[in-house]
N, C-alpha and C positions, 0 to 999 in steps of 0.2 A: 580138441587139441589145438587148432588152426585158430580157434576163439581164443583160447587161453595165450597163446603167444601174442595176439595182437594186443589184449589187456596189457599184460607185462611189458611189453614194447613200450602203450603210451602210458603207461605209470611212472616208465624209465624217463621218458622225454620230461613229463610235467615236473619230476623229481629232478632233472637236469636245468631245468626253466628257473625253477624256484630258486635252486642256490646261484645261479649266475646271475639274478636280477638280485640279488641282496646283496648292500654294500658291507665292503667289509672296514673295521674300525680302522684307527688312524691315529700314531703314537703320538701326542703331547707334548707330552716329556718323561723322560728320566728319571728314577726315584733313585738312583743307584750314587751310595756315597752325601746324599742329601740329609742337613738337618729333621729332625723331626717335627722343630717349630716352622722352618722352611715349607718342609710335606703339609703342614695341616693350615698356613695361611693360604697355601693354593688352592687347595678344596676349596678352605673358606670361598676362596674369590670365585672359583668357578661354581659356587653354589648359589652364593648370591647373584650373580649373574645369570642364574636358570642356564649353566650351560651342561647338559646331559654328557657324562662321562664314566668312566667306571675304573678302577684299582687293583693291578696285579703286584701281588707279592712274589720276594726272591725265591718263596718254595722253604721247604724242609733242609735244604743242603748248600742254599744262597748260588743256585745257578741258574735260577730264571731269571726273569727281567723283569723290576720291579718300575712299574712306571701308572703313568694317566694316561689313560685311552680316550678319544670322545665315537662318541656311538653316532654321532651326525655330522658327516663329514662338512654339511654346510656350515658349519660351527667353527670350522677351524680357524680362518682370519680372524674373526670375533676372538677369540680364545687364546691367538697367537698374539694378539696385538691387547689383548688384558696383561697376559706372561712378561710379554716386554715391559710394558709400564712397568709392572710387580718389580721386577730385576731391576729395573733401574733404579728405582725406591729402595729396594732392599739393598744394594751397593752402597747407596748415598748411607743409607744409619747402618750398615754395619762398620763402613769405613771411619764415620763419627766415633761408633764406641772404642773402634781401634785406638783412635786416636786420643779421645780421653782414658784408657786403662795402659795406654804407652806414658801420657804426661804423669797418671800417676803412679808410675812404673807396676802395674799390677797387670801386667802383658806377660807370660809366662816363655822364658826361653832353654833353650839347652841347659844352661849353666842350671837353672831354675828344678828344672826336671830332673840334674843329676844331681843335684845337693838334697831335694825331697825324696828318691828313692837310689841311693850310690849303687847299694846292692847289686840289682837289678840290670846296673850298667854294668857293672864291673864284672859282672859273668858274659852277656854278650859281647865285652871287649876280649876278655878270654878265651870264650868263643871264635871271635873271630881272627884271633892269633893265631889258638891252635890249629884251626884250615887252613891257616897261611903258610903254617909252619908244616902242616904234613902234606899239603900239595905237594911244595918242590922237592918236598922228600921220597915221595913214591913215587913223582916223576922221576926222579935221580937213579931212588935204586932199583925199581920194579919197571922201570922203563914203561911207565903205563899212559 
């Protein structure tokens, strides 16, 4: 019996050893709200650059965190200072095409969005009248 608990004892320790020497991952970035040609020039880069990471999705009900892990935390400045470059590149041409689908008015605005579907607006303007309209009315008379 006096055998058996000393086993279990140091199975417990080396099983304690093991998880505290193991690093744990280290978040990248963000996938949340991100284009999806965005999402996949970044792998691109970090693949070409051999830098080992790995991919969590939002889950079934979009409340996890979808983001880039890298599994070696010596990686990170490497990888942080790839991302920055990326970003600033990606700022400069997407600010370009802005700017050319503005000069040739093909930039899509409110006006644009409610003349292609009125419908659509015209129920959530209704919408949001009639909340307007029965708020301070059941405040008034329900005193709620």
């Amino acid at each position: 019996m006096f055998l058996l608990k000393i086993t279990l004892l140091i199975s417990f320790i080396i099983l304690i050893f093991q998880f505290s020497t193991k690093k744990m991952s280290i978040l990248l970035f963000s996938l949340r709200n991100v284009p999806d040609d965005e999402s996949s020039e970044i792998k691109d880069l970090l693949d070409t650059n051999e830098i080992n990471y790995f991919e969590t999705s939002a889950g079934n009900w979009g409340v996890s965190m979808p983001a880039l892990w890298l599994k070696n935390n010596d990686e990170l400045e490497k990888a942080q200072k790839l991302l920055n470059e990326y970003h600033i590149q990606r700022a400069k041409t997407q600010r370009k095409v802005y700017e050319e689908l503005k000069q040739e008015r093909k930039n899509k605005s409110l006006l644009d969005a409610f003349i292609e579907n009125p419908i659509k607006y015209l129920i959530y303007l209704a919408a949001i009248a009639f909340m307007l309209f029965l708020y301070p009315k059941m405040l008034f008379e329900f005193g709620l």
